[in-house]
Every structure is written in structure tokens, then in C-alpha cells.
C-alpha positions as CSV (number, residue, x, y, z in Angstrom):
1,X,17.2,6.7,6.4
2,X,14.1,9.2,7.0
3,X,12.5,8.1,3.9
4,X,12.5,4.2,5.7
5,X,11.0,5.6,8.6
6,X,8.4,7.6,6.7
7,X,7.5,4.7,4.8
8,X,7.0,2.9,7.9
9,X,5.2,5.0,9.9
10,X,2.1,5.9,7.3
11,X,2.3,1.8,6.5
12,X,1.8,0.8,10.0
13,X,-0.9,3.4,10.5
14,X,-2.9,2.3,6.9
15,X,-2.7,-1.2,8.8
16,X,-4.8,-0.7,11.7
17,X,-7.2,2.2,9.5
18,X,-7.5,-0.3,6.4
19,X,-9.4,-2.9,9.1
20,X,-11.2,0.0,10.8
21,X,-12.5,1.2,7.1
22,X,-13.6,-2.6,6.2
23,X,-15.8,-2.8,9.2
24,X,-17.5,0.0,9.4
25,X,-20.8,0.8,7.6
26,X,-20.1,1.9,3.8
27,X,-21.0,4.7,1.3
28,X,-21.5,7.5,4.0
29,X,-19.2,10.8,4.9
30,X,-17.1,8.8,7.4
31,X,-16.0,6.0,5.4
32,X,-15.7,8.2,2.2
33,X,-13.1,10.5,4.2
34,X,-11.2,7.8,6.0
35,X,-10.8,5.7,2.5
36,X,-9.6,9.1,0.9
37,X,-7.4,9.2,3.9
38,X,-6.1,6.1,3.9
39,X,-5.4,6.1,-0.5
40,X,-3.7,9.5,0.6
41,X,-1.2,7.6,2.8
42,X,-0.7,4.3,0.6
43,X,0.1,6.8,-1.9
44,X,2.6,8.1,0.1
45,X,3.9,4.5,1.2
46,X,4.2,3.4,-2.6
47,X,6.3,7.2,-3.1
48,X,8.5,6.6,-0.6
49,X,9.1,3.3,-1.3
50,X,10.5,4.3,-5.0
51,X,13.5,6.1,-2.8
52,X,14.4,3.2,-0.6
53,X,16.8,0.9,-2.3
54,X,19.3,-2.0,-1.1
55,X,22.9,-1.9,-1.1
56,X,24.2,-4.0,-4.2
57,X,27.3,-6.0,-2.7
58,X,29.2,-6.9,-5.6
59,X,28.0,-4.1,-8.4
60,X,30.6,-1.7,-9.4
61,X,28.5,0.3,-11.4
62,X,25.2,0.5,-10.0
63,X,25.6,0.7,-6.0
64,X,21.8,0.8,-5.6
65,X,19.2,-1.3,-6.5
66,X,15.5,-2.5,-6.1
67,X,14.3,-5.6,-4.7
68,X,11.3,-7.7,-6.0
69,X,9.2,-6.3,-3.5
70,X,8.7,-2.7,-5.9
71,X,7.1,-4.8,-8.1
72,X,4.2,-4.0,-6.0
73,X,4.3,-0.2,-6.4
74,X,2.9,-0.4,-9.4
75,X,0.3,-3.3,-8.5
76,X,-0.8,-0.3,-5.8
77,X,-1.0,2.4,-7.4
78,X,-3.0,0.3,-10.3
79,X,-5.2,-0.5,-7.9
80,X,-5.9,2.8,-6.0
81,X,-6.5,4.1,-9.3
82,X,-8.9,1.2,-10.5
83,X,-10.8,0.8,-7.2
84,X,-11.6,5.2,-7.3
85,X,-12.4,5.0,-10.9
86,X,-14.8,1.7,-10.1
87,X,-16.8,3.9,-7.2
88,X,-16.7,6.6,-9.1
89,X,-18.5,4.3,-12.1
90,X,-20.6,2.8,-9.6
91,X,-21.7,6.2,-8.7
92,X,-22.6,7.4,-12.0
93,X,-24.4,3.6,-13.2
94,X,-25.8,1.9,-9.7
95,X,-24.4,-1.4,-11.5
96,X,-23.3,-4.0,-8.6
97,X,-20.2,-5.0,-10.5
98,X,-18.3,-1.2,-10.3
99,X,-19.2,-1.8,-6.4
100,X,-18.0,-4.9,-6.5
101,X,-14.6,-3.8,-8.0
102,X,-14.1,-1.3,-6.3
103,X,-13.9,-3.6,-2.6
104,X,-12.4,-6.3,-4.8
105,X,-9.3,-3.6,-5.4
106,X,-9.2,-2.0,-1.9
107,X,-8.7,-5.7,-0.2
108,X,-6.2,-6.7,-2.9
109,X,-4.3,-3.3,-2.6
110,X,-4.6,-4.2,1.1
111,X,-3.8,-7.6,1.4
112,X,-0.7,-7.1,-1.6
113,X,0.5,-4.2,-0.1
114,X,0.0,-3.9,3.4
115,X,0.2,-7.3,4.6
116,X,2.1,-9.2,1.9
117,X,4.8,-6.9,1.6
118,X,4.8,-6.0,4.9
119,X,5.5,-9.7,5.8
120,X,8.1,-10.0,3.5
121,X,9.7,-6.6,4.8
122,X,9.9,-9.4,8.1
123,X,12.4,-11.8,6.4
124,X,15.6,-12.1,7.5
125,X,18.2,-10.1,6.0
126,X,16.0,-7.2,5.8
127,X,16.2,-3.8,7.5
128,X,13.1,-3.8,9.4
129,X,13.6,-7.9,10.6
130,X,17.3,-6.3,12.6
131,X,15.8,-3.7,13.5
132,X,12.8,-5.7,15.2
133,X,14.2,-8.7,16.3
134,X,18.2,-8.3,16.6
């Protein structure tokens, strides 16, 4: 159960700090630190999401399983990666279209991960809906 709350905790704070990082001015100290800080703690959110795991009703032989909504770890983690590898490219060339990935990525990584999954995490049925709204 720590491992749910973990996950929680650094996914509601890369909420609020994703939006804060969008709208503030780009390519200086503050914003490179606060995006290293905020990949730092969607990488842990997609780690700790690897050890939560449903309860399987009716399965004898595996008791545990995943849900659809790990199929987004790896959309994440593909993404951190890309979006650092396309500023680092774009640091290196100056070519607009390595910028361009790189904020391409970072909104999908935060619109797939933070808010999509974190709306589905909402649904009824699901740990964090009782806990919430029952």
C-alpha cells in the first residue's frame, strides 16, 4: 500500500509543476532544473507504478495482475527519453524540429500520463475513486 501512496504523491505534485514548467520562460537555469525535476519524479511515478497491481478475482495461478493502464509506462518512459535526447539534439544542431520534439514529447508524456491516466485512475472500481469519493 506505500508504494500506491508514493505513486500518488510525486503524480499529484508533477501535476501542478508540469503546468508551472509550461508557462514559464524556456531554455534558462530555472526551467532546465525544474524539467530535470519533474522527469526525476515521472520516473519515479512510472517505477512505482510497475509494483502496483490489481487483485485477479477468479485466477488461481496468477493472483496479481496489470491493468491496461501500464501500457503507459512504457509510452513514458519512451518519451522522457525521446524529449531529453531531442533537447539535447537541439542543443548540439539549433534545428527548430529537435525543439519542437522535445515540447511535442513533454505535453504528450504530460497529457498521457499525468492527466489521462490519472483520469482513468478516477473510474469507478478503482482504488483511488473509494478512496476519494466513498
Amino acid at each position: 500500500m506505500v508504494v500506491i501512496y508514493i505513486h500518488a504523491f510525486f503524480a499529484l505534485i508533477a501535476v501542478p509543476l508540469g503546468l508551472y514548467i509550461f508557462f514559464k520562460r524556456k531554455g534558462t537555469r530555472h526551467h532546465k532544473f525544474m524539467g530535470r525535476v519533474w522527469v526525476a519524479f515521472l520516473s519515479i511515478v512510472s517505477v512505482t507504478a510497475l509494483f502496483i497491481t490489481s487483485p485477479m478475482t477468479d485466477a488461481v495461478l496468477n493472483p496479481r495482475f496489470y491493468s491496461w493502464i501500464h501500457l503507459l509506462i512504457p509510452f513514458t518512459v519512451g518519451n522522457l527519453i525521446y524529449s531529453i535526447w531531442s533537447i539535447r539534439k537541439f542543443k548540439k544542431t539549433k534545428l527548430e524540429k529537435h525543439k519542437n520534439a522535445h515540447i511535442r514529447s513533454m505535453i504528450g508524456v504530460y497529457v498521457g500520463a499525468l492527466l489521462v491516466a490519472g483520469g482513468f485512475t478516477l473510474a469507478p472500481g478503482r482504488l483511488f475513486h473509494e478512496m476519494l469519493f466513498l
